[in-house]
VEXVEXLO-999882 format. One line per field, with one value per residue: residue number from 1; residue in three letters; x, y, z of N, C-alpha, C, O, CB in turn. Coordinates in Angstrom, 3 decimals. Glycine has a CB too. Example, Ala and Ser with C-alpha at 12.3 -4.5 7.8 and 13.67 -1.06 7.14 Angstrom:
num <- (1; 2)
residu <- (Ala; Ser)
n_c1 <- (13.190; 12.850)
n_c2 <- (-5.690; -2.250)
n_c3 <- (7.800; 7.080)
ca_c1 <- (12.300; 13.670)
ca_c2 <- (-4.500; -1.060)
ca_c3 <- (7.800; 7.140)
c_c1 <- (13.200; 12.900)
c_c2 <- (-3.300; 0.030)
c_c3 <- (7.800; 7.870)
o_c1 <- (14.236; 13.409)
o_c2 <- (-3.319; 1.138)
o_c3 <- (8.465; 8.039)
cb_c1 <- (11.308; 14.084)
cb_c2 <- (-4.473; -0.598)
cb_c3 <- (9.046; 5.725)
//
This chain:
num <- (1; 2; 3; 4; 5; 6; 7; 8; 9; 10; 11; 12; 13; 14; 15; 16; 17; 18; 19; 20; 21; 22; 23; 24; 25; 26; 27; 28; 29; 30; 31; 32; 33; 34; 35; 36; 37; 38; 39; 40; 41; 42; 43; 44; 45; 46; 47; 48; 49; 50; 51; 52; 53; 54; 55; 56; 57; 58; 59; 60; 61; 62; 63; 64; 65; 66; 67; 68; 69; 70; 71; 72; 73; 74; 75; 76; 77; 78; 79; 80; 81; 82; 83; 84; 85; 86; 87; 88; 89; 90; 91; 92; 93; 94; 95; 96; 97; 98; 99; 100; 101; 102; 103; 104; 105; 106; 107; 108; 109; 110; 111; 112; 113; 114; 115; 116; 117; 118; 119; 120; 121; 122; 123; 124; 125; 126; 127; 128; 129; 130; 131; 132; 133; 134; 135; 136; 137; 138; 139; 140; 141; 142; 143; 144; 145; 146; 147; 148; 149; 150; 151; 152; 153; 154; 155; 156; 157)
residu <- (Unk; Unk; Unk; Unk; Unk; Unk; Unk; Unk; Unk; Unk; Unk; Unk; Unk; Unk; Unk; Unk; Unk; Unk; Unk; Unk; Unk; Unk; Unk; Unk; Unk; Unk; Unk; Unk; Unk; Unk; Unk; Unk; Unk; Unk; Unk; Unk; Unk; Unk; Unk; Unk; Unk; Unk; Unk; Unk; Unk; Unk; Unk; Unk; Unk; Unk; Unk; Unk; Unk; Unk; Unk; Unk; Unk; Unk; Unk; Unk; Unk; Unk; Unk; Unk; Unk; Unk; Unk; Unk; Unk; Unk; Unk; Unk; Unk; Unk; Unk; Unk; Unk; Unk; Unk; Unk; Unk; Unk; Unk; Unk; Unk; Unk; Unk; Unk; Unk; Unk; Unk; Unk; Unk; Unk; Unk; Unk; Unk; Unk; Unk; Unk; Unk; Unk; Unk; Unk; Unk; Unk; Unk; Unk; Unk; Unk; Unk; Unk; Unk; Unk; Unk; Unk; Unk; Unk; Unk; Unk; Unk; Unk; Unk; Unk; Unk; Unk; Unk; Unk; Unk; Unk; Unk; Unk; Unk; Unk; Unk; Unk; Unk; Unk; Unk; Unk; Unk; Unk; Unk; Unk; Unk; Unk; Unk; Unk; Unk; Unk; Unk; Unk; Unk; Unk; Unk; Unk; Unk)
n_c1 <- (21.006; 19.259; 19.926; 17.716; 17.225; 17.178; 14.480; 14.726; 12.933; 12.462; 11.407; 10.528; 9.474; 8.420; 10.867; 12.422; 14.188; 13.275; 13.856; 12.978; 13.083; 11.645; 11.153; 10.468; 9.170; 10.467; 9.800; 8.838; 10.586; 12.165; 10.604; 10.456; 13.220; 13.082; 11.057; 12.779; 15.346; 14.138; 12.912; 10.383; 9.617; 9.393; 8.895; 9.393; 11.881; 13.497; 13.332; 13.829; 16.698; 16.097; 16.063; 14.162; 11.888; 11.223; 10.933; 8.186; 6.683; 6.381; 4.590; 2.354; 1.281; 1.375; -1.416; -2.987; -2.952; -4.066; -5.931; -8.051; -8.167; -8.070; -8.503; -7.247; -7.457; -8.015; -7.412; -9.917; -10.736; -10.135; -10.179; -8.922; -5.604; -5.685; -3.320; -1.256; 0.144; 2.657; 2.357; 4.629; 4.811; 5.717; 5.654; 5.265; 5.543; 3.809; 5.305; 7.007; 9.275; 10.133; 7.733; 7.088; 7.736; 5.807; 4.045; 1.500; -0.349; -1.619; -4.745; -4.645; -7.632; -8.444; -8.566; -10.847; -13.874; -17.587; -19.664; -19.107; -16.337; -16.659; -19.314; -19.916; -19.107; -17.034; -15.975; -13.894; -14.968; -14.820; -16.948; -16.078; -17.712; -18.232; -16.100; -15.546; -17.502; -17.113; -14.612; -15.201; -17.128; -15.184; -13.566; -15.315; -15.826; -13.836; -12.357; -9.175; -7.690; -6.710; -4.224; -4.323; -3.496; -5.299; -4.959; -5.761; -8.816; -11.352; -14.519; -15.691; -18.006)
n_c2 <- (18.857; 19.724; 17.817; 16.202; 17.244; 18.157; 20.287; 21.622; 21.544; 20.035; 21.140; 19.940; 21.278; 21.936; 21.196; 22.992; 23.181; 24.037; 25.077; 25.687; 26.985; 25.452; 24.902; 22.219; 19.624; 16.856; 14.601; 15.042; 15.552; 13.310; 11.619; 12.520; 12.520; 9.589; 8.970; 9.948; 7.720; 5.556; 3.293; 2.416; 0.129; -0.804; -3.162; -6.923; -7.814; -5.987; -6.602; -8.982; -10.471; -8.893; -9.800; -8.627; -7.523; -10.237; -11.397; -9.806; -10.894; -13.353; -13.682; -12.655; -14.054; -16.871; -15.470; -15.376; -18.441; -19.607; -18.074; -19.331; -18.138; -18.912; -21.510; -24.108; -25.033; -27.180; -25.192; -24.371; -25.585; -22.851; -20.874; -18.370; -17.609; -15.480; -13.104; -11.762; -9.449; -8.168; -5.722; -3.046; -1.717; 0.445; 1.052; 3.144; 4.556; 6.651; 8.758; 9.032; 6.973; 3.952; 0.999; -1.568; -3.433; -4.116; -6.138; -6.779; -8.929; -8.753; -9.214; -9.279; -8.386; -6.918; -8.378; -10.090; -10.913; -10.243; -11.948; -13.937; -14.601; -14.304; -14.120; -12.288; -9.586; -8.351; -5.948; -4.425; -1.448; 2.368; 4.590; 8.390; 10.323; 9.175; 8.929; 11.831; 12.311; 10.564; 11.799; 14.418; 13.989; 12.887; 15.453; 16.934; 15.819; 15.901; 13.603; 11.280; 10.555; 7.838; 6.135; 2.669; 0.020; -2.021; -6.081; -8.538; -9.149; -11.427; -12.753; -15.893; -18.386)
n_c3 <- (-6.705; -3.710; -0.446; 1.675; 4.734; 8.587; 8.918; 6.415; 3.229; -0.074; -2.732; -5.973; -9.079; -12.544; -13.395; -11.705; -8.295; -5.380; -2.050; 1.205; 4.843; 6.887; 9.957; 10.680; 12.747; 14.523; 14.331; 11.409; 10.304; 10.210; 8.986; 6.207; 5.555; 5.711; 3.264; 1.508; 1.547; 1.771; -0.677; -2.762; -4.208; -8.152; -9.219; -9.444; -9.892; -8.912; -6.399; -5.648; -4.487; -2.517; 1.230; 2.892; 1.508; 0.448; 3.274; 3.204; 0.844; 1.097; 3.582; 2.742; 0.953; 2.614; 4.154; 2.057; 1.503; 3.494; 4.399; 2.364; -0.656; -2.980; -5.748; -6.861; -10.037; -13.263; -15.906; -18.178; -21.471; -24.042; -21.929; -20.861; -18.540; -15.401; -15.010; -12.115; -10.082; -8.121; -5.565; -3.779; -0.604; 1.429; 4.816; 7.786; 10.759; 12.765; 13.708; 11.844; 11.433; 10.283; 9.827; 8.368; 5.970; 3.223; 0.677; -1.690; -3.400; -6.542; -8.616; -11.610; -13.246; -15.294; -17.754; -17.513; -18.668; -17.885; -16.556; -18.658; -17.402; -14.598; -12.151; -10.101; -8.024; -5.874; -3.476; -0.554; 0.434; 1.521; 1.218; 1.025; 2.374; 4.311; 5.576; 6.145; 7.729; 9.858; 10.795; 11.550; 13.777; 15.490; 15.897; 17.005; 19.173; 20.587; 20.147; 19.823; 16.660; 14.989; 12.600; 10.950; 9.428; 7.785; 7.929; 5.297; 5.037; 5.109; 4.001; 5.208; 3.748)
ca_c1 <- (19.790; 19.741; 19.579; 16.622; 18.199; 16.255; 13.914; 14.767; 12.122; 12.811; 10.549; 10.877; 8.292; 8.517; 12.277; 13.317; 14.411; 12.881; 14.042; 12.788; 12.957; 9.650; 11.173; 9.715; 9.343; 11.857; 9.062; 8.197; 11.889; 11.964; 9.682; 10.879; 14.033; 12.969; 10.612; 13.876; 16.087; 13.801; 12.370; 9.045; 10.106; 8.327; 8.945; 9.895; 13.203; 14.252; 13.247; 14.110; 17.406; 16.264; 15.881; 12.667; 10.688; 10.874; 9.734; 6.907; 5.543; 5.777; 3.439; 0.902; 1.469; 0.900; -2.141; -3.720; -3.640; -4.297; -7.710; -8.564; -8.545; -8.542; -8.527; -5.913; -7.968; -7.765; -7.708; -10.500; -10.321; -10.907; -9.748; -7.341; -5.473; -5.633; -1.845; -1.200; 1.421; 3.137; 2.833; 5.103; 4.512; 6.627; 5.011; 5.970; 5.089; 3.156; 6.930; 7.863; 10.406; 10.018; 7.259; 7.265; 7.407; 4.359; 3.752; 0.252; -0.182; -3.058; -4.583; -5.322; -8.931; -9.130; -8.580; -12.059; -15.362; -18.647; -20.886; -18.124; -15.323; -17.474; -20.381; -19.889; -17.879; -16.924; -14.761; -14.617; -14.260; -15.714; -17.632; -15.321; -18.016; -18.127; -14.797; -15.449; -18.093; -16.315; -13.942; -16.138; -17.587; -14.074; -13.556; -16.198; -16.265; -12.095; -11.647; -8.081; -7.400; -5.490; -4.306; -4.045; -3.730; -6.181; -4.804; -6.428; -10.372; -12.344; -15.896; -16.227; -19.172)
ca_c2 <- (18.758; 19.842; 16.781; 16.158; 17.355; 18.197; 21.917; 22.141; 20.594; 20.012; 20.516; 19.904; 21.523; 22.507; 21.165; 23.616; 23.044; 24.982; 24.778; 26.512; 26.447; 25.630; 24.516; 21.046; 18.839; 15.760; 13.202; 15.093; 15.306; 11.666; 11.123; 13.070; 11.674; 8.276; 8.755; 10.033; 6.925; 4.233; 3.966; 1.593; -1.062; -1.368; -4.619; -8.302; -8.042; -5.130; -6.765; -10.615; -10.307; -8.519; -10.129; -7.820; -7.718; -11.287; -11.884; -9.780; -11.316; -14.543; -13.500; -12.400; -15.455; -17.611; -14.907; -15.834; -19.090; -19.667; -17.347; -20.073; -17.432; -19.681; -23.049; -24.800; -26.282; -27.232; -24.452; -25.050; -25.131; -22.021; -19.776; -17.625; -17.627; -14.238; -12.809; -11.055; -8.840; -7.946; -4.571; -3.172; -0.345; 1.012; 1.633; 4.148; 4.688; 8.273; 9.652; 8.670; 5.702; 2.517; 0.348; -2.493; -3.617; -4.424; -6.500; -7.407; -9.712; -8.074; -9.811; -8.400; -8.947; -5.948; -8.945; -10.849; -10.319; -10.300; -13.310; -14.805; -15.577; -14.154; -13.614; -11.413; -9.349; -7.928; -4.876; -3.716; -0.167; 3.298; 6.232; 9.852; 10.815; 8.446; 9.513; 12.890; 12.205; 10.311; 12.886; 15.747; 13.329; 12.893; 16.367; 18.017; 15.360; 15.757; 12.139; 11.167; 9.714; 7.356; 5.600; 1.884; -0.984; -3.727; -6.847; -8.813; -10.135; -12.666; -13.625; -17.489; -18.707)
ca_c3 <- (-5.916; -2.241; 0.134; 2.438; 5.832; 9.029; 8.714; 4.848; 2.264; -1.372; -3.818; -7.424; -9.906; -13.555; -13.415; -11.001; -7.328; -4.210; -0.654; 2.192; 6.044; 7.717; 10.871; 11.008; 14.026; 14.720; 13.779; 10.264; 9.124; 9.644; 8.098; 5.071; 5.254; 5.444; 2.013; 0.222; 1.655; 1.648; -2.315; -2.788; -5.593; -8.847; -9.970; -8.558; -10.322; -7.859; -4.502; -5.400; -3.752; -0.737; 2.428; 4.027; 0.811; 0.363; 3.718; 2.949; 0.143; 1.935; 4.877; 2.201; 0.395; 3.499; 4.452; 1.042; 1.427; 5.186; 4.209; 0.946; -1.082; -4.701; -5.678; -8.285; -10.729; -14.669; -16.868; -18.887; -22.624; -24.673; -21.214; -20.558; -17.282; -14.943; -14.381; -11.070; -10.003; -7.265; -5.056; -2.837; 0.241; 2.762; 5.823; 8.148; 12.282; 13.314; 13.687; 10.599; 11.584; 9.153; 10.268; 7.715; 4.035; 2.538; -0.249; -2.230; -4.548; -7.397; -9.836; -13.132; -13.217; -16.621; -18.504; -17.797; -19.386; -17.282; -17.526; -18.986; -16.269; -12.787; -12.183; -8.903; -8.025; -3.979; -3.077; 0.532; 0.211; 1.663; 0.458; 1.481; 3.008; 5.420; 6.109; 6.330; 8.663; 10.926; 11.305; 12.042; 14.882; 15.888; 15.787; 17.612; 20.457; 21.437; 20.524; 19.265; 15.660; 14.634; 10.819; 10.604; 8.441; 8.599; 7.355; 4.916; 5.778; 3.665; 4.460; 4.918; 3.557)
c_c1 <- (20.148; 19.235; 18.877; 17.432; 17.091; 15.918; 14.644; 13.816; 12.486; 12.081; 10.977; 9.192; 9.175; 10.101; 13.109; 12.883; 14.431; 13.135; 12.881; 12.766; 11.568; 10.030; 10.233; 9.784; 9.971; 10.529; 9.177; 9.678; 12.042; 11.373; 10.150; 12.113; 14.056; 12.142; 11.862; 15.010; 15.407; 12.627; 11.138; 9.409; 9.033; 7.973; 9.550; 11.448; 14.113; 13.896; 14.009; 15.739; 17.185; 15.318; 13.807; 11.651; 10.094; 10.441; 8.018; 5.694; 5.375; 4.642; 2.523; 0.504; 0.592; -0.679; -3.350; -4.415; -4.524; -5.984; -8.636; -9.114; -8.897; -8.110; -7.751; -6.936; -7.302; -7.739; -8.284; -10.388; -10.929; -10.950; -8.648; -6.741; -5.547; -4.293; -2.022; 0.162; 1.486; 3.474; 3.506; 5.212; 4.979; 5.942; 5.722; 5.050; 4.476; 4.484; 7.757; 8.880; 9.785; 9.232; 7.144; 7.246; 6.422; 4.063; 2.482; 0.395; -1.882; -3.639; -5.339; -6.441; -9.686; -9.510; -9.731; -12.924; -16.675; -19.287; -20.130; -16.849; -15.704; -18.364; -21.280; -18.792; -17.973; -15.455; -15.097; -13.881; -15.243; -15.476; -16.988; -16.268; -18.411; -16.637; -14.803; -16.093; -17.846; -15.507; -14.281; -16.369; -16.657; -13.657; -14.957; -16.432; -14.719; -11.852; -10.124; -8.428; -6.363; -5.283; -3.857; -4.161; -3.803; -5.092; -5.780; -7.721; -11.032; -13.155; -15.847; -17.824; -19.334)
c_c2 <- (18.841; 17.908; 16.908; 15.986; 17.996; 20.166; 22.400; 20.763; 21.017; 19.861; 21.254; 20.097; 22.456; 22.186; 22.334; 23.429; 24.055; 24.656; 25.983; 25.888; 26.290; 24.846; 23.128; 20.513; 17.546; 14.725; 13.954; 15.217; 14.090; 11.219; 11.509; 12.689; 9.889; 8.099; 9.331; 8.839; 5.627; 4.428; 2.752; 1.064; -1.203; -2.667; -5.639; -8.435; -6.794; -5.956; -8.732; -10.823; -9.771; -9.411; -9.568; -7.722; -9.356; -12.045; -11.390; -9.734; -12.854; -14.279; -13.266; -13.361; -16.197; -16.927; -15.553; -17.278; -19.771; -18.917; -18.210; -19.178; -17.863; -21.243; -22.917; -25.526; -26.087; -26.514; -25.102; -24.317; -24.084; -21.026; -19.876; -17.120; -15.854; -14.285; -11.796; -10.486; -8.043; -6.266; -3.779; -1.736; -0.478; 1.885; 2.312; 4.228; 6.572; 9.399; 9.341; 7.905; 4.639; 1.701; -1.356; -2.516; -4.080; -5.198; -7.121; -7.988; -9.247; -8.844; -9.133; -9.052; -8.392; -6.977; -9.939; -10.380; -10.533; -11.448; -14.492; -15.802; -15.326; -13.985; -12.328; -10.818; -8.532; -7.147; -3.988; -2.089; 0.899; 4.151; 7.564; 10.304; 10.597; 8.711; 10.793; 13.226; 11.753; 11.486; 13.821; 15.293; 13.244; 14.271; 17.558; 16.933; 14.914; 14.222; 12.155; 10.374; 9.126; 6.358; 4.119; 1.009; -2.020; -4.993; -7.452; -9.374; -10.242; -12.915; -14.873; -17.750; -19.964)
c_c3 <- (-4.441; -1.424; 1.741; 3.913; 7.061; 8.956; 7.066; 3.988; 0.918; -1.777; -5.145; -8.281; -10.827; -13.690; -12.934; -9.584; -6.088; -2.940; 0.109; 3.623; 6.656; 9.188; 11.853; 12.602; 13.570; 13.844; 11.919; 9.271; 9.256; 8.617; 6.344; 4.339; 5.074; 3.951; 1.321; 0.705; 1.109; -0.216; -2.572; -4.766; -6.499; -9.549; -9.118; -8.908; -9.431; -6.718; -4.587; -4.937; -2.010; 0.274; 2.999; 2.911; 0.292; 1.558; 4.053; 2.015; 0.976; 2.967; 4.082; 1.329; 1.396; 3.998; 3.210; 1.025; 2.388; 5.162; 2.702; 0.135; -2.767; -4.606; -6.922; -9.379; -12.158; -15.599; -18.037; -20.740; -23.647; -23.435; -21.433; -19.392; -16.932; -14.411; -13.075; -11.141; -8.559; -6.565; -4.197; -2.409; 1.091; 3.691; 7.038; 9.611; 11.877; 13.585; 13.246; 10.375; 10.384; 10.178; 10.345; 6.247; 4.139; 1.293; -0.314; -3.703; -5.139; -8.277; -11.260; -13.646; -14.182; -17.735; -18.564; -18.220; -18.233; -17.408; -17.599; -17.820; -15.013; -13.542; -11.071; -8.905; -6.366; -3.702; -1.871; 0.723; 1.254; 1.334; 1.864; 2.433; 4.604; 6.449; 6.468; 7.771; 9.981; 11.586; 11.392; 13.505; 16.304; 16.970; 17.373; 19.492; 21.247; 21.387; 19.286; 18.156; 15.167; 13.281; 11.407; 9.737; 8.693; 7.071; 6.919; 5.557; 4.781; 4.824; 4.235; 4.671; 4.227)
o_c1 <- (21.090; 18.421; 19.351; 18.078; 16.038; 16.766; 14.984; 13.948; 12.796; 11.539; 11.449; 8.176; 10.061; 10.690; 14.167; 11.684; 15.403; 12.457; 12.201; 12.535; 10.648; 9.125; 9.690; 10.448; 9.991; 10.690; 9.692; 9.837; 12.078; 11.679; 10.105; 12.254; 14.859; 12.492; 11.809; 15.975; 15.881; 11.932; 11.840; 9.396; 7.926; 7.007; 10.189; 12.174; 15.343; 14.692; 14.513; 15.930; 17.710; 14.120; 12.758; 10.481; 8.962; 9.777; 7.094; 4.589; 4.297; 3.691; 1.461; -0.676; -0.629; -1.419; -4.404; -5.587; -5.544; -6.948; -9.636; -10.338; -9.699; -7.583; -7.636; -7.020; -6.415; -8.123; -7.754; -10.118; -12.050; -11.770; -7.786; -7.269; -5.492; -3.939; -2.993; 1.073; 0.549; 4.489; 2.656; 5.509; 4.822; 5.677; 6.879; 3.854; 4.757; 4.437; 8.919; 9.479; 8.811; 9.729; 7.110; 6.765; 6.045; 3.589; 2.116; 1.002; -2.944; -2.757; -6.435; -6.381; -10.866; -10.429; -9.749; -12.897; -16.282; -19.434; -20.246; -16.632; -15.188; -18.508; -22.383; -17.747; -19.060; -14.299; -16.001; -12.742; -16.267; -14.393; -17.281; -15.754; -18.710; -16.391; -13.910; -15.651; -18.212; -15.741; -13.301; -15.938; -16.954; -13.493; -15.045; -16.980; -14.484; -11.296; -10.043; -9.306; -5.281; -6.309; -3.044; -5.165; -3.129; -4.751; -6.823; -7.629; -11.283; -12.883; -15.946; -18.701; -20.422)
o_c2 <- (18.221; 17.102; 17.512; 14.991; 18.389; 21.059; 23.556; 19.542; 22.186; 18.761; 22.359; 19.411; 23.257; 23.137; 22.690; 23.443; 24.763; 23.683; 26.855; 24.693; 27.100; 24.119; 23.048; 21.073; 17.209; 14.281; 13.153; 15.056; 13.541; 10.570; 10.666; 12.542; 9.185; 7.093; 8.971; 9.071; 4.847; 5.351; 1.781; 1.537; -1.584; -3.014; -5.295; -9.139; -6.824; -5.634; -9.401; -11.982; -10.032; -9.643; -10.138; -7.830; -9.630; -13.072; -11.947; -9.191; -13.305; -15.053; -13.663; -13.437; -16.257; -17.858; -16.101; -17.552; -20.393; -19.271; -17.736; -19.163; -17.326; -21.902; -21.989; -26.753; -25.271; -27.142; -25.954; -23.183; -24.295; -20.134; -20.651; -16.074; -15.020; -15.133; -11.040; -10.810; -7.445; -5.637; -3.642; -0.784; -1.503; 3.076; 1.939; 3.949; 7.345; 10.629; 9.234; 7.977; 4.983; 1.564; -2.144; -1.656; -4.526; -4.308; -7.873; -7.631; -9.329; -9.344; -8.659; -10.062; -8.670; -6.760; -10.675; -9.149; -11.472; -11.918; -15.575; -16.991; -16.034; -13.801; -11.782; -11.144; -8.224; -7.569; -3.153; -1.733; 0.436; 4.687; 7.643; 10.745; 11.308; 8.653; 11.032; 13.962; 12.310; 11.984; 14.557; 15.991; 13.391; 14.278; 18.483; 17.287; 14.043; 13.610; 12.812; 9.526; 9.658; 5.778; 4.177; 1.191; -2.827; -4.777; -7.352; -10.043; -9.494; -13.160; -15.203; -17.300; -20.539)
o_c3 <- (-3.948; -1.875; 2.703; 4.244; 6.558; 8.947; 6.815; 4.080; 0.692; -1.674; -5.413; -8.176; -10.528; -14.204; -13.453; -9.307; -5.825; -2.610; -0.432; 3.809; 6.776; 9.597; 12.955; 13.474; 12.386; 12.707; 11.138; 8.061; 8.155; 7.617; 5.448; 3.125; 4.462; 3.333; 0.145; -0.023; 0.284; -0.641; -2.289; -5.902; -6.119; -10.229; -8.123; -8.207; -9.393; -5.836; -3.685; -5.307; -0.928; 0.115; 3.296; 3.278; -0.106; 1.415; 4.645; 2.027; 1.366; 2.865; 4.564; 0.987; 1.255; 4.316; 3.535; 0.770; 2.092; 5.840; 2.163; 0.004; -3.531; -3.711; -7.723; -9.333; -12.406; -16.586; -18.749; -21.136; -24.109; -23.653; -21.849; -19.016; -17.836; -13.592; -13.095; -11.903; -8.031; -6.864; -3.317; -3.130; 1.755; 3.526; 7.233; 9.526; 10.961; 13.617; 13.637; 9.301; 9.714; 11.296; 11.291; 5.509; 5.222; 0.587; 0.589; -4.714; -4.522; -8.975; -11.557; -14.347; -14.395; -18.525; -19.550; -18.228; -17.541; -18.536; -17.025; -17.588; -14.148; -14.751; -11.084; -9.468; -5.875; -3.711; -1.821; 1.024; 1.757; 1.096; 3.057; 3.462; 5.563; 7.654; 7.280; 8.653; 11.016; 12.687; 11.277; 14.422; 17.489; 18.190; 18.180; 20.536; 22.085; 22.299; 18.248; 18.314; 14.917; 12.924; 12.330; 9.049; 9.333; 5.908; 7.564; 6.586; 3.836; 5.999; 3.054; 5.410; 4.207)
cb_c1 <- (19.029; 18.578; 20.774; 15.523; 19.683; 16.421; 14.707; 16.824; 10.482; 13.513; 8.882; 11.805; 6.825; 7.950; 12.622; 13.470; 15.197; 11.600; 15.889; 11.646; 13.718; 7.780; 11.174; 10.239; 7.930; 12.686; 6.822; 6.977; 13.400; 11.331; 8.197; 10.939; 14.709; 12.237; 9.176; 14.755; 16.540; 12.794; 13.990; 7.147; 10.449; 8.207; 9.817; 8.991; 13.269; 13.796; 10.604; 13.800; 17.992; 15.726; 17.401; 12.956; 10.935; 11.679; 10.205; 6.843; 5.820; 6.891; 3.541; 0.724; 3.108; 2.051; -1.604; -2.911; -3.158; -2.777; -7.486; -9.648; -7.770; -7.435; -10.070; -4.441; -9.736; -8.253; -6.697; -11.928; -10.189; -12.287; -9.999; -7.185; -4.056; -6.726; -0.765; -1.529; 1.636; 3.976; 2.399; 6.133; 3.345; 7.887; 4.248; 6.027; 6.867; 2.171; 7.639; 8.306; 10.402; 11.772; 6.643; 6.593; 8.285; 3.782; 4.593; -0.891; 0.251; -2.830; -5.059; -4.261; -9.566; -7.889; -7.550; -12.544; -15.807; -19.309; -21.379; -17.475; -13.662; -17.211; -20.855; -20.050; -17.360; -16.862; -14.435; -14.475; -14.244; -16.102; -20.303; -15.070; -18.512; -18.265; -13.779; -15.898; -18.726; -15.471; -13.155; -17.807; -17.859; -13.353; -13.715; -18.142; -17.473; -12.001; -13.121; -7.087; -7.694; -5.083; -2.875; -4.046; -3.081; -9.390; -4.180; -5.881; -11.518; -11.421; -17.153; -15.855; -19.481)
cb_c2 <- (17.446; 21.618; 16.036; 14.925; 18.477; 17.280; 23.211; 22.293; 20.667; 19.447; 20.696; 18.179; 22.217; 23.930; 20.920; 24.988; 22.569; 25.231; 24.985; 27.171; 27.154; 24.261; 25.561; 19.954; 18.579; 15.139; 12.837; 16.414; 16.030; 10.899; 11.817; 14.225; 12.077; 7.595; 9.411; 11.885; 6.982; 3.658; 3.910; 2.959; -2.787; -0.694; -4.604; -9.918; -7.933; -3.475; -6.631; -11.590; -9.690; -6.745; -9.232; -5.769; -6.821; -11.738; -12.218; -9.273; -11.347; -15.170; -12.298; -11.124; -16.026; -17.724; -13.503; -15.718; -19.514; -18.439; -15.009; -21.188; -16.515; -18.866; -24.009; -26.499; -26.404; -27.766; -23.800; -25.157; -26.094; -22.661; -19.613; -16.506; -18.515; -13.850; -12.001; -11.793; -7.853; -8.702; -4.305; -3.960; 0.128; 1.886; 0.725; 5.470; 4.395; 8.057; 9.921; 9.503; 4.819; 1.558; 0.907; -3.164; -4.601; -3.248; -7.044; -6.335; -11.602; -6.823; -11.189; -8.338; -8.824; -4.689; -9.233; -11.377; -11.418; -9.409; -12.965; -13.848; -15.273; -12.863; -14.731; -12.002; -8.469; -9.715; -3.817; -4.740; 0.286; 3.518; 6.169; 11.109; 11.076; 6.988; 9.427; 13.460; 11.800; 9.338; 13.132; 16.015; 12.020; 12.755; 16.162; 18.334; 13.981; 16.335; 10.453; 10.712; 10.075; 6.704; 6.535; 1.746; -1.071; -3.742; -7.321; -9.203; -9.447; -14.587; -13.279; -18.447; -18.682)
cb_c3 <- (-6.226; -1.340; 0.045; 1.943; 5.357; 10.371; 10.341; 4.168; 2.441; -1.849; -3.505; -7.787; -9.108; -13.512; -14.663; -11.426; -7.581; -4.168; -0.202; 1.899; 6.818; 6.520; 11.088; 10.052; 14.843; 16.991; 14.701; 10.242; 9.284; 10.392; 8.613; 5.312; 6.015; 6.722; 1.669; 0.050; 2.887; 3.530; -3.975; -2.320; -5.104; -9.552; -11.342; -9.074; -12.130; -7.693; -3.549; -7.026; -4.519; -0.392; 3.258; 4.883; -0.382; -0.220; 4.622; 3.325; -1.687; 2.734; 6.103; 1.493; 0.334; 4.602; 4.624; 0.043; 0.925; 6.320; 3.628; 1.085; -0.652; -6.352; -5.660; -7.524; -10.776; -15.071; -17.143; -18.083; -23.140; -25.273; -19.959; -21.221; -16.891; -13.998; -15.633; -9.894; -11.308; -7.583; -4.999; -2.939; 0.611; 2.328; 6.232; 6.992; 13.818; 15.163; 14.640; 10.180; 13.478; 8.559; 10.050; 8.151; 2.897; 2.223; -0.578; -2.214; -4.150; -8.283; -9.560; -14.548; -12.013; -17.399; -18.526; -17.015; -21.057; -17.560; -19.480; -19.877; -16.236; -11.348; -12.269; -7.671; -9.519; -2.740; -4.341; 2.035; -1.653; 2.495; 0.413; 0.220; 2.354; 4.845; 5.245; 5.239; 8.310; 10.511; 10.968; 11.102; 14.359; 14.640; 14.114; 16.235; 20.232; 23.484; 20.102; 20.076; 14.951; 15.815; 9.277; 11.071; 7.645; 8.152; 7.755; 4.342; 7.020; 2.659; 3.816; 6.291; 2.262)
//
């Protein structure tokens, strides 16, 4: 396999290996080289040794609870607890340097019934087209764009 070097890209399809030059810019071979160095962990049993992913499940740990996001109580009898699991994302600057680790803690919420263990449910998300729209707006009025990532936000009631 060729190795990710700057103005050559590797791609792999159908189990065969394609280079070519496309004369990248300094930020986008970073960048390229940093997604083939740095590798996004699938499990807790790869990162529980390291240093930088364990302090960033702690911060989302402390984020969780610092926002009272659940309460400890009694598992009542005749439930069944909800398991969570652990996700982890490698974030990356606009010129592709290493920004931070990322870890989220998920909880496997396939396993409740309606009615039964909620009765609500709240996901802050948006509709593409809202996105699309934005960036047309963007677009046609010379304003700059830029990607970030909001840290967690909970509504207090």
């Amino acid at each position: 396999m060729v190795s990710c070097c700057p103005n050559i890209i590797t791609a792999i399809c159908c189990n065969a290996v394609t280079t070519w030059d496309n004369n990248l810019s300094l930020s986008a071979s970073t960048l390229l080289h940093n997604l083939d160095f740095y590798a996004e962990p699938y499990s807790y049993e790869e990162v529980a040794a390291k240093l930088e992913w364990q302090e960033a499940m702690q911060k989302e740990f402390n984020s969780l609870q610092a926002n009272h996001t659940w309460d400890l109580i009694e598992l009542l009898s005749g439930k069944r607890h909800i398991s969570c699991k652990w996700v982890y994302k490698i974030k990356y600057k606009a010129y592709g340097s290493l920004e931070r680790y990322e870890a989220r803690l998920i909880m496997r919420g396939f396993t409740q019934k309606e009615g039964m263990d909620y009765t609500e449910t709240f996901s802050s998300i948006i509709k593409m087209t809202a996105i699309r729209s934005s960036i047309a707006i963007a677009v046609k009025k010379h304003w700059s764009l830029y990607q970030m990532s909001i840290m967690p936000f909970y509504k207090v009631i």
